[in-house]
C-alpha positions as CSV (number, residue, x, y, z in Angstrom):
1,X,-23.7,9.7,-2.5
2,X,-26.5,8.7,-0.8
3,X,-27.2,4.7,-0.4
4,X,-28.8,3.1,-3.6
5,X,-30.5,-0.2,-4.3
6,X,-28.2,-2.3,-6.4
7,X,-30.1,-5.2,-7.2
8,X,-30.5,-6.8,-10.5
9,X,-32.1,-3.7,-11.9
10,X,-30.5,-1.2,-10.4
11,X,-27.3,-2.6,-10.6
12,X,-26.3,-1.8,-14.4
13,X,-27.0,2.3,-13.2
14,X,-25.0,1.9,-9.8
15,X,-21.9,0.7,-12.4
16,X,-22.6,3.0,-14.5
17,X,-22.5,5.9,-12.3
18,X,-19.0,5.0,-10.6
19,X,-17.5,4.1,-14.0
20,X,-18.3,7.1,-15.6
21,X,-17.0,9.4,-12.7
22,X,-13.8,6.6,-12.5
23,X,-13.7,7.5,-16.6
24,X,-13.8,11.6,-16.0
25,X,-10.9,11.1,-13.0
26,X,-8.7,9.0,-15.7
27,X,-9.0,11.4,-18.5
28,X,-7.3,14.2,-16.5
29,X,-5.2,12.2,-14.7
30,X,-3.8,10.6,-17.8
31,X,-2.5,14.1,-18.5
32,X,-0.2,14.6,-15.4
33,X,3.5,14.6,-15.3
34,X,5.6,12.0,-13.6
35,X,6.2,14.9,-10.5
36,X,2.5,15.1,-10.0
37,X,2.2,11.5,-10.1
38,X,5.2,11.0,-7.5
39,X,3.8,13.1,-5.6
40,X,0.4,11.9,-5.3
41,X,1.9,8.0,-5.2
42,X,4.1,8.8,-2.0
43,X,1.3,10.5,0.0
44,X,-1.6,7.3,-0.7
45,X,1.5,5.3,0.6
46,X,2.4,7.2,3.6
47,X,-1.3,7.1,4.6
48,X,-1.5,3.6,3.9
49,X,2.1,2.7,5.9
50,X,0.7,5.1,8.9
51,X,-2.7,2.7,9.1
52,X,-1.2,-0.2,8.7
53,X,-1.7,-1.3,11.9
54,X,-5.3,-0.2,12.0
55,X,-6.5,-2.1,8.9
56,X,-4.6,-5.4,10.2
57,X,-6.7,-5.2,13.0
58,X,-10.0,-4.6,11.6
59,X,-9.5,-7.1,8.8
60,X,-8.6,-9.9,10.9
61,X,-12.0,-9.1,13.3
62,X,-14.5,-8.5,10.2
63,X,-12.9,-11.8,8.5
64,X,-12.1,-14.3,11.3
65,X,-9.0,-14.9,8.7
66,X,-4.7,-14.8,10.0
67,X,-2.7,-12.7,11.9
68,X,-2.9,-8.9,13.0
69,X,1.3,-8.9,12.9
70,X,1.2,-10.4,10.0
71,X,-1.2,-8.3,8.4
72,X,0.9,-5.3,9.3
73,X,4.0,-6.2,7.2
74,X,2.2,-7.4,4.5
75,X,-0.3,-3.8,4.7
76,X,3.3,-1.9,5.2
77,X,4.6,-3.9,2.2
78,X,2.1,-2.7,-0.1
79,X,2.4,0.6,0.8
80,X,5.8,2.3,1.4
81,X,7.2,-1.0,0.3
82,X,6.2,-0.7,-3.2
83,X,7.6,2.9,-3.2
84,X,10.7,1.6,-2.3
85,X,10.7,-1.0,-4.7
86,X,9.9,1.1,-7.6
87,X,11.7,4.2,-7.1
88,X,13.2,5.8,-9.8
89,X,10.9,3.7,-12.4
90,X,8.9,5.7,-14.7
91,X,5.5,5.0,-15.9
92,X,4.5,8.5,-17.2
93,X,7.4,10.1,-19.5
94,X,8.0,9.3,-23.1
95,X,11.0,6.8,-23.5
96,X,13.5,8.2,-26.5
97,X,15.4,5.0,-27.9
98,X,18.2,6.9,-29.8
99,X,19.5,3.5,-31.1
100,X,15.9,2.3,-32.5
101,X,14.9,5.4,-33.7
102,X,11.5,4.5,-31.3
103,X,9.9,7.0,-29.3
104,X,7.7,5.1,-26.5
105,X,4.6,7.5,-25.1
106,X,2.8,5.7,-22.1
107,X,-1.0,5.4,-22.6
108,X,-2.6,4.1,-19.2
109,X,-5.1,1.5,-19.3
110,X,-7.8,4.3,-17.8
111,X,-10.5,2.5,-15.3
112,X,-8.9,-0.3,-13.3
113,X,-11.6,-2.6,-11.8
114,X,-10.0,-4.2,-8.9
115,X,-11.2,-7.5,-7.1
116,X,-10.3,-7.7,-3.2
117,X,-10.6,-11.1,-1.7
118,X,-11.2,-11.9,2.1
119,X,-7.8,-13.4,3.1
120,X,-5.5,-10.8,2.4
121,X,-8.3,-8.1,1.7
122,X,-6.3,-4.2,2.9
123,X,-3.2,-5.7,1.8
124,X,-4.7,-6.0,-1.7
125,X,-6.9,-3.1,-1.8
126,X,-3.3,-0.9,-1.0
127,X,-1.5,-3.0,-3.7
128,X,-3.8,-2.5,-6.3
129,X,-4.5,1.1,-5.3
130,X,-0.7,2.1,-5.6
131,X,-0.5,0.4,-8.9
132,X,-2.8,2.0,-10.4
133,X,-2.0,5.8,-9.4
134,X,1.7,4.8,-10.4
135,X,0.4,4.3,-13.7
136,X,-2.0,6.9,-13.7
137,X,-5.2,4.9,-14.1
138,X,-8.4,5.0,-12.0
139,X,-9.3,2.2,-9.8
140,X,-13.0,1.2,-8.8
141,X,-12.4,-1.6,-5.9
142,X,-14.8,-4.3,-5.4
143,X,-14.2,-5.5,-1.9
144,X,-15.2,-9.0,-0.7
145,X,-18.5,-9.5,0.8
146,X,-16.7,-10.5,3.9
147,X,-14.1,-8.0,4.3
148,X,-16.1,-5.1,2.8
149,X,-16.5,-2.8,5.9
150,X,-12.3,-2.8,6.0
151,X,-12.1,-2.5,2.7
152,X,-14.3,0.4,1.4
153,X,-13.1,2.6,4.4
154,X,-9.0,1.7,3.4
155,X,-10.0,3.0,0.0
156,X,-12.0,6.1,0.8
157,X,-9.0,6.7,3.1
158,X,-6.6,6.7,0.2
159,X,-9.0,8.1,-2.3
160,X,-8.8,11.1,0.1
161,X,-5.0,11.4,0.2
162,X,-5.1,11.2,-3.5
163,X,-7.5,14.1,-3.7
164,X,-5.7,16.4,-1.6
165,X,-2.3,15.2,-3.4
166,X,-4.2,16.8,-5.9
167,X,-5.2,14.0,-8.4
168,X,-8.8,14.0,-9.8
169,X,-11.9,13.4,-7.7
170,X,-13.2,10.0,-8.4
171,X,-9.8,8.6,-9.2
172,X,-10.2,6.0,-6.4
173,X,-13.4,4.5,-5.8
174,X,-14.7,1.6,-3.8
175,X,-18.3,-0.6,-4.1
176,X,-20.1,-0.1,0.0
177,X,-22.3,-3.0,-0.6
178,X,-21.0,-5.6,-2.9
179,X,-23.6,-7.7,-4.9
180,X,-23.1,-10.1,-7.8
181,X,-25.3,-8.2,-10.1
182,X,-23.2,-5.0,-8.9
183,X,-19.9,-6.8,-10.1
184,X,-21.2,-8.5,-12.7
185,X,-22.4,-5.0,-14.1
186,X,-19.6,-3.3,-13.6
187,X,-17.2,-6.0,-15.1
188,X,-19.0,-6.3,-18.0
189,X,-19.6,-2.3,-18.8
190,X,-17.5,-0.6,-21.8
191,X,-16.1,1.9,-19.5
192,X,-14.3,-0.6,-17.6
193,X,-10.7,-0.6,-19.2
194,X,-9.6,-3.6,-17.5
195,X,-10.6,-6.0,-14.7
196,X,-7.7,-7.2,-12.1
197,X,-9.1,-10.3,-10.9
198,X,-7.9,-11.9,-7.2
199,X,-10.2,-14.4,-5.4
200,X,-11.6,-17.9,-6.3
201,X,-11.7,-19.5,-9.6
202,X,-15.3,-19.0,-9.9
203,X,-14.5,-15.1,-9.8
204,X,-11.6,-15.4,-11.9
205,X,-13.2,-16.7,-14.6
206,X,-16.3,-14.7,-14.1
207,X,-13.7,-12.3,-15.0
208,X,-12.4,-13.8,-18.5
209,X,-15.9,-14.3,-19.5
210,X,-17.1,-10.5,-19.3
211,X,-15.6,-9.4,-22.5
212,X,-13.6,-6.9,-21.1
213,X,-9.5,-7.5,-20.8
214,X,-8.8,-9.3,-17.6
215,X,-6.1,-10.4,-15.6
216,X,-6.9,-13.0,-13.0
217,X,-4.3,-15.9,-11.0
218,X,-5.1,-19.1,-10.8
219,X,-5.2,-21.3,-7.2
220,X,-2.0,-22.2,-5.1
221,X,-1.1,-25.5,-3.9
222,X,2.7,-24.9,-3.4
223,X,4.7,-28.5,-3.3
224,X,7.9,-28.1,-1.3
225,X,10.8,-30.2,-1.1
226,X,13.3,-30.9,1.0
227,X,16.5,-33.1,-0.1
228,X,19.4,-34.3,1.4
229,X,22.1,-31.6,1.0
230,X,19.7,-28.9,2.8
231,X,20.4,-27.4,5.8
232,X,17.3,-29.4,7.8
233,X,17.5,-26.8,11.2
234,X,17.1,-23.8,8.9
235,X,14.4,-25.7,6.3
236,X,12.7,-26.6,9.8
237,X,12.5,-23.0,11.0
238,X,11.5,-21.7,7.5
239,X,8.8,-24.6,7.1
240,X,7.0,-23.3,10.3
241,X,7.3,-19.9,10.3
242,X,5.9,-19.6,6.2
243,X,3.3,-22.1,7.2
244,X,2.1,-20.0,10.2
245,X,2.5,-16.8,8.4
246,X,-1.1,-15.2,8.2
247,X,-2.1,-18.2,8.9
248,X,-1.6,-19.6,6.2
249,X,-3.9,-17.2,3.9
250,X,-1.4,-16.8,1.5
251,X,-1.9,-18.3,-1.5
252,X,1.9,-18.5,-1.4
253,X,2.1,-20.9,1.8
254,X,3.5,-24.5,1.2
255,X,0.9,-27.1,0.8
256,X,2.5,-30.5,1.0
257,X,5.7,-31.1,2.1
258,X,7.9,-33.9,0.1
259,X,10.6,-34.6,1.7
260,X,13.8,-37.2,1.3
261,X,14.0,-40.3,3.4
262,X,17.5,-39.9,4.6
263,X,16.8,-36.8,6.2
264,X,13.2,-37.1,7.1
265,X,13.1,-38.3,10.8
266,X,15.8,-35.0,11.5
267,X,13.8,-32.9,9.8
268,X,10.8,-33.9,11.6
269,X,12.5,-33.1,15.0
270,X,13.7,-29.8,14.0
271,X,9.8,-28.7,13.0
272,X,8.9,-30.0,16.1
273,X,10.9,-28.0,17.9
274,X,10.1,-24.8,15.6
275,X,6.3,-25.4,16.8
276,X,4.9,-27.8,14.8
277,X,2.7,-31.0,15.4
278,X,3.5,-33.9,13.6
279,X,0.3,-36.6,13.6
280,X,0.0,-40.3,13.7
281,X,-2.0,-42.0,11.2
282,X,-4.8,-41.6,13.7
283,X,-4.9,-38.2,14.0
284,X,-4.1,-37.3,10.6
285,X,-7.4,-39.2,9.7
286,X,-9.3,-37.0,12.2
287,X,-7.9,-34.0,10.5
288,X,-9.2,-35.1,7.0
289,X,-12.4,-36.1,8.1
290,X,-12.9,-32.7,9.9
291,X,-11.0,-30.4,7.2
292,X,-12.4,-32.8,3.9
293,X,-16.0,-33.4,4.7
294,X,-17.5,-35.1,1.5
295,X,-14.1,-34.1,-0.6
296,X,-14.0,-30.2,-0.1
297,X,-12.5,-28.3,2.2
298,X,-14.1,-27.0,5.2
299,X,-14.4,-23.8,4.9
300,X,-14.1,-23.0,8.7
301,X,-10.7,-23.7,8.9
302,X,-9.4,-20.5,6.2
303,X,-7.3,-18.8,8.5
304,X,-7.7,-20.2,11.8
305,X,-4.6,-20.6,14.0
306,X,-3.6,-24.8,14.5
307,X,-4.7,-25.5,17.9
308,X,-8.0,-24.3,17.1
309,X,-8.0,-26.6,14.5
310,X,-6.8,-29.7,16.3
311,X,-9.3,-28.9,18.9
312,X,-12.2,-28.9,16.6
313,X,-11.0,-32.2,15.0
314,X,-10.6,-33.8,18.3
315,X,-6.7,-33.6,17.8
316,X,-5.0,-33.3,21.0
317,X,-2.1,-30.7,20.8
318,X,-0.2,-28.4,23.1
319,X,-1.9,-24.7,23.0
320,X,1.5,-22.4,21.6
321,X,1.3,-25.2,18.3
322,X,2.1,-23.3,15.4
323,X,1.6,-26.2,12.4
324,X,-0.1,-29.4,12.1
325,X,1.5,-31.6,9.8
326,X,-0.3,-34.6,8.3
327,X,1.4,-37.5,6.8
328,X,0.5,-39.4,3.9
329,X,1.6,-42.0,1.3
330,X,0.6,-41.6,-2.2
331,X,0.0,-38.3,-4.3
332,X,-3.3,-38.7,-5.8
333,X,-6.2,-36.8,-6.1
334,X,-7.7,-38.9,-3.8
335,X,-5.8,-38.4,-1.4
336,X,-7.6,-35.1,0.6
337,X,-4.3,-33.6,2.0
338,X,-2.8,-33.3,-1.3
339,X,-5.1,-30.2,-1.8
340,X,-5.1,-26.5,-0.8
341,X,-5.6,-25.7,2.7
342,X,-5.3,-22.1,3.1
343,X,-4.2,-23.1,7.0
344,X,-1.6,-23.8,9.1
345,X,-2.1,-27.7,8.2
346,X,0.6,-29.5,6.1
347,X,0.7,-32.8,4.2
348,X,3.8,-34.4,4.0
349,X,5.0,-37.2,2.1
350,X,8.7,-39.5,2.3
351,X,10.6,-40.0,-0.9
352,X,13.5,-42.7,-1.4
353,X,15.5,-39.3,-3.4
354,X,15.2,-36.2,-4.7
355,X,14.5,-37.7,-8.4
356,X,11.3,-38.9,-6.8
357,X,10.9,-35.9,-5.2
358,X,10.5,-34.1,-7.9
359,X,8.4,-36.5,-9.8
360,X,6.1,-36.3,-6.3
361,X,6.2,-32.3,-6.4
362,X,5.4,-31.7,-10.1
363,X,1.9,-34.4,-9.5
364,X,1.0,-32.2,-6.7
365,X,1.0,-29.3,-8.5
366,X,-0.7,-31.5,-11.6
367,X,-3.4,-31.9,-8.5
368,X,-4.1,-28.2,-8.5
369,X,-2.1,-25.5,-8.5
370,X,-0.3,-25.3,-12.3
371,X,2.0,-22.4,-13.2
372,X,1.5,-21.1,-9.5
373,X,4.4,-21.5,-7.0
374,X,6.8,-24.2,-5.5
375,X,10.1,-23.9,-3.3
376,X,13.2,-26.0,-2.2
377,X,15.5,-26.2,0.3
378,X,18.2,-27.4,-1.1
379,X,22.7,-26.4,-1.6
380,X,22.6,-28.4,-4.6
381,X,22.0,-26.1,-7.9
382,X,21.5,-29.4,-10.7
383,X,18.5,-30.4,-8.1
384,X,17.0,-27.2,-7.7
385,X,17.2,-26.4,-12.0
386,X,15.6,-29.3,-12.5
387,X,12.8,-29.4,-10.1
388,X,12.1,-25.9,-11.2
389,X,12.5,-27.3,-15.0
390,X,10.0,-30.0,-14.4
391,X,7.4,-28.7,-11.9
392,X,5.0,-26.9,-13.8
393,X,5.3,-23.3,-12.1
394,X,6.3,-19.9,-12.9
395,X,8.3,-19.2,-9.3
396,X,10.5,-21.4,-7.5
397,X,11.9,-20.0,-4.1
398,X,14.8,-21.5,-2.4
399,X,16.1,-21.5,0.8
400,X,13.1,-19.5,2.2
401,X,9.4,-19.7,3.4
402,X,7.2,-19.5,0.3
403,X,4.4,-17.7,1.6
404,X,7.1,-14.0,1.8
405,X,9.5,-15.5,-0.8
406,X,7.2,-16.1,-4.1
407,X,5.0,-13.0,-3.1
408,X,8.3,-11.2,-3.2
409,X,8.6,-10.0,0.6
410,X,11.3,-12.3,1.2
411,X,12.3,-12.6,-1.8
412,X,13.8,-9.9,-4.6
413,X,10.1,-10.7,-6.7
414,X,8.2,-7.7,-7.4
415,X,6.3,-7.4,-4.0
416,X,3.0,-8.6,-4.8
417,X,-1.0,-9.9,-3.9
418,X,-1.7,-11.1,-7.4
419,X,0.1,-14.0,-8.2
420,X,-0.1,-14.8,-12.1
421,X,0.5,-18.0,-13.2
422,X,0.4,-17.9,-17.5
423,X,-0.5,-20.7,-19.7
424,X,-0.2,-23.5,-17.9
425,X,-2.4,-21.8,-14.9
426,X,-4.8,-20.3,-17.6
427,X,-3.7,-16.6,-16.6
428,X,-3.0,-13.9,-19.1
429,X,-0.4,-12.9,-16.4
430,X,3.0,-15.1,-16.2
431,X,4.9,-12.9,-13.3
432,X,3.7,-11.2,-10.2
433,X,1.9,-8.5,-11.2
434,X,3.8,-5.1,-11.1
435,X,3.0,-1.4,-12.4
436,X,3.8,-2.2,-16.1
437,X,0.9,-4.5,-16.4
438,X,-1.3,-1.5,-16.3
439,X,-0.2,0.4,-19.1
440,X,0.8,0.4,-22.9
441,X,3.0,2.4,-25.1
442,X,2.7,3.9,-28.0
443,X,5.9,3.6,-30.2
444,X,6.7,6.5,-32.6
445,X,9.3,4.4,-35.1
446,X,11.1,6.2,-37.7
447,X,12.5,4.9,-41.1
448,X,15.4,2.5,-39.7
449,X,17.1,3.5,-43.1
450,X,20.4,5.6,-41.6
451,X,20.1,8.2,-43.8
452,X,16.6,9.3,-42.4
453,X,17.4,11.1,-39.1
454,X,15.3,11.5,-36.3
455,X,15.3,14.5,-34.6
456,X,15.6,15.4,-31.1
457,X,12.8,14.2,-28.2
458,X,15.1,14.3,-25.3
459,X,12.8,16.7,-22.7
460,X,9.7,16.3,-24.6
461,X,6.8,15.3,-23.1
462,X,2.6,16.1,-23.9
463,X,1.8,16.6,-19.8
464,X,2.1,19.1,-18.5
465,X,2.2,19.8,-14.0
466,X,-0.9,20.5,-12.5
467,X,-0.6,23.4,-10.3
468,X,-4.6,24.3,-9.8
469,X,-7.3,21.7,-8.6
470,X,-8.8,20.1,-11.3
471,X,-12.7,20.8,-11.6
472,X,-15.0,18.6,-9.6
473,X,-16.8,15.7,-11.2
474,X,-20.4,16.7,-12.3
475,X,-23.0,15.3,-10.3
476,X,-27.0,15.9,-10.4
477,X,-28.5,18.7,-8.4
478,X,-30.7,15.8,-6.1
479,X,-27.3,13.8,-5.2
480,X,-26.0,14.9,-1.8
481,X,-22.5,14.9,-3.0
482,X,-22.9,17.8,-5.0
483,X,-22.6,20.2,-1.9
484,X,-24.8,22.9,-3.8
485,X,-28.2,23.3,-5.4
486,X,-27.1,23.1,-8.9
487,X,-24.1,21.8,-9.7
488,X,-23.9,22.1,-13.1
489,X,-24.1,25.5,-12.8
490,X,-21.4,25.6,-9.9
491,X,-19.0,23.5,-12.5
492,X,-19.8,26.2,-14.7
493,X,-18.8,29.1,-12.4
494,X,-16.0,27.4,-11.0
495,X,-14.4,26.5,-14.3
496,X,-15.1,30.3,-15.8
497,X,-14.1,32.2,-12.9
498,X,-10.5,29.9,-13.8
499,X,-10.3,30.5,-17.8
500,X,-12.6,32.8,-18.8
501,X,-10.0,35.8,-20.5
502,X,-11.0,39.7,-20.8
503,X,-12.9,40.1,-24.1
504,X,-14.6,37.1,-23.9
505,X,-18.1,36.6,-24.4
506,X,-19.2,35.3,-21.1
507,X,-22.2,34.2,-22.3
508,X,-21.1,32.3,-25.1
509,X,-18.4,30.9,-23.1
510,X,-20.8,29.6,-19.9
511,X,-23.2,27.9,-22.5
512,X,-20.3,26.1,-24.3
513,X,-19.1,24.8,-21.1
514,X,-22.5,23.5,-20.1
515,X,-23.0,21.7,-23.1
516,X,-19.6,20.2,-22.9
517,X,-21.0,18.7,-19.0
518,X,-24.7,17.8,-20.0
519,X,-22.0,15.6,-23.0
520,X,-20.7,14.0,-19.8
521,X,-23.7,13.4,-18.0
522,X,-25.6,12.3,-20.6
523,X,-23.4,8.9,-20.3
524,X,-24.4,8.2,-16.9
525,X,-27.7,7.0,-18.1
526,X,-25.9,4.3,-19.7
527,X,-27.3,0.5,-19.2
């Protein structure tokens, strides 16, 4: 389509216009058996896996943000990764529950709006992507401003694959140039089924405020604590290499480090010798001032490796440092390094035990952070149940790096880049989000009374396999998409030449069919 203002007026049209071809894609697509939708699944992955490499690279130039190696496993994660992970699970054929007497019939959520942020921007768009077509919903991605470039070709890329897989055209669709009137159009529209928020808070609750159904995640701060029974040389090497991960990007990475006294000064060796920087009061104060100017972080750190930060604080470190960690004394607000980071710089803090510790961990995460993430290192299972028990979070790894173990790389998690964090974080979502988030089922329940039988379902399903392409979305004769003068009247000839059966009135049939598309058209006028 060709390029189209999209500012505050022109906005509400733009939305309208991908929603309602995102709305025609789901309707058909909502119709295909589970082989069509395996099939269509494994070839967006494979695409995705075979440009993983690509779209680490080009993220990390247009942002500025991580790691290009980094990128790559988390790109190849969400792609032939999440295949792996849910092979064999079924999103699209009716569920028989013999024992209930409950037949379950999945009903897909129909147009997914996806938000993409800048840190882990491919990685997200693939995730989300992939979801979506397992479940057989549309997806209309709204890239970052910063990371849009990556972003919208990623999707067109898979929107391709999908199309020639044979799904629907329009079933993936990605905003070129995104605006805030753009997304705030296209959040707010009817046709968007649901909205699956990842960025800042501002966004997330930008989201919960459209009207539509929304499932955001609320902001990391992830507490970690090391006691006296871990293994310090393996928490060392863990510490660093989670921290450095992506730089950090992750809203999975450890925040603050809280960690016993007994076992602090070893502990603090064996980072240094994993790569990290451990300050002096004097230096640490040079980070704060330079990361917290007037209380907020600086943005120009997000993602930037640690010796480029030491440098620009004045910080004197060798070049190959991997971590910068910060010591402080008291867990308050106040206190600037008690706060996200989203960069290889860590607070840590010295506690007489691991009762303390806790009590330390769970008013970080009071701080910022709630029903996000947290991790241990720890061989003691009374410690680790109660710091989980009393930290407000909804994932507690153990005995690995947080930023792969609570996104569920490292971890056996549902592999994820939407970390939901429920009630406490003010998140519809409680888990990481997975597949069976975007969908709902029907439940056909019979008279439990055993006297009333229910009869047989096993094999029966409403889709059916879609062996011929399905008919190309309608577009208007001036758009340059439509490859054809009129093509309305090409719909027309394409979809008669297909179903039109000896006898019929031709006629008849060609004028019913163009009412039916003028129907569909007429919506795009919408807002």
């Amino acid at each position: 389509m060709a390029d189209q203002p999209n500012g505050p007026v022109a906005a509400p049209a733009q939305a309208g216009h991908m929603l309602e071809r995102a709305r025609w894609a789901a309707r058909s697509f909502a119709t295909y058996s589970q082989g069509d939708v395996d099939r269509i699944v494994r070839a967006v992955a494979e695409v995705a896996h075979a440009n993983a490499q690509k779209y680490a690279e080009w993220a990390v130039a247009e942002t500025g943000f991580g790691v290009v190696e980094h990128k790559v496993r988390k790109n190849q994660a969400c792609s032939r990764g999440l295949l792996d992970t849910y092979a064999g699970q079924d999103f699209v054929t009716p569920h028989v529950r013999l024992d209930d007497k409950i037949v379950e019939v999945p009903r897909p959520a129909g147009v997914v709006l996806a938000l993409t942020p800048s840190t882990n921007p491919v990685a997200t768009v693939f995730f989300k992507v992939i979801l979506a077509l397992m479940t057989r919903n549309a997806v209309v991605v709204s890239p970052h401003p910063m990371a849009k470039e990556c972003c919208h070709d990623a999707a067109q890329l898979l929107a391709r694959a999908a199309v020639e897989a044979g799904a629907p055209d329009g079933i993936v669709q990605c905003v070129a140039e995104p605006t805030i009137p753009l997304v705030e159009a296209l959040m707010g529209d009817e046709r968007t089924n649901v909205i699956l928020a990842t960025g800042g808070t501002g966004v997330v609750r930008a989201a919960y405020g459209s009207g539509n159904p929304a499932i955001g995640v609320g902001p990391g701060n992830v507490p970690v604590l090391v006691d006296a029974s871990a293994d310090i040389r393996s928490a060392a090497q863990r510490l660093v290499e989670s921290k450095a991960f992506d730089n950090s990007v992750l809203c999975t990475n450890e925040s603050v480090l809280v960690v016993e006294e007994s076992v602090a000064d070893r502990l603090v060796r064996e980072m240094e010798r994993a790569g990290a920087a451990v300050l002096g009061p004097d230096d640490a104060q040079r980070l704060r001032d330079y990361m917290f100017p007037y209380g907020r972080l600086n943005v120009d750190v997000v993602g930037k490796d640690a010796s480029w930060i030491a440098q620009q604080a004045g910080v004197r470190v060798g070049p190959r440092t991997k971590v910068l960690v910060a010591p402080f004394d008291v867990a308050v607000p106040e206190e600037p390094l008690t706060h996200e980071k989203l960069s290889p710089v860590l607070g840590m803090i010295r506690v007489p035990d691991a009762v303390t510790g806790i009590a330390t961990a769970r008013a970080i995460v009071r701080i910022a952070g709630a029903g996000h993430s947290a991790a241990i290192h720890s061989t003691d299972p009374a410690t680790v149940m109660r710091y989980a028990a009393d930290v407000p979070v909804l994932r507690v790894s153990v005995n690995v790096g947080n930023s792969t173990g609570s996104s569920g790389l490292d971890t056996n998690l549902a592999p994820t880049m939407t970390i939901g964090t429920g009630f406490v974080g003010r998140s519809a979502l409680g888990e990481n989000l997975q597949p069976k988030h975007l969908v709902n089922w029907t439940r056909i329940a019979y008279n439990s009374d055993p006297a009333e039988a229910m009869p047989a379902y096993a094999g029966l399903s409403p889709w059916r396999d879609h062996h011929d392409p399905v008919p190309a979305y309608p577009l208007a004769s001036n758009d340059d998409r439509a490859g054809a003068p009129f093509a309305v009247d090409a719909l027309v000839d394409r979809i008669g030449a297909r179903t039109t059966t000896a006898g019929a009135d031709d006629a008849a049939f060609r004028e019913q069919v163009r009412r039916l598309v003028v129907e569909e058209l007429s919506h795009l006028i919408k807002g």
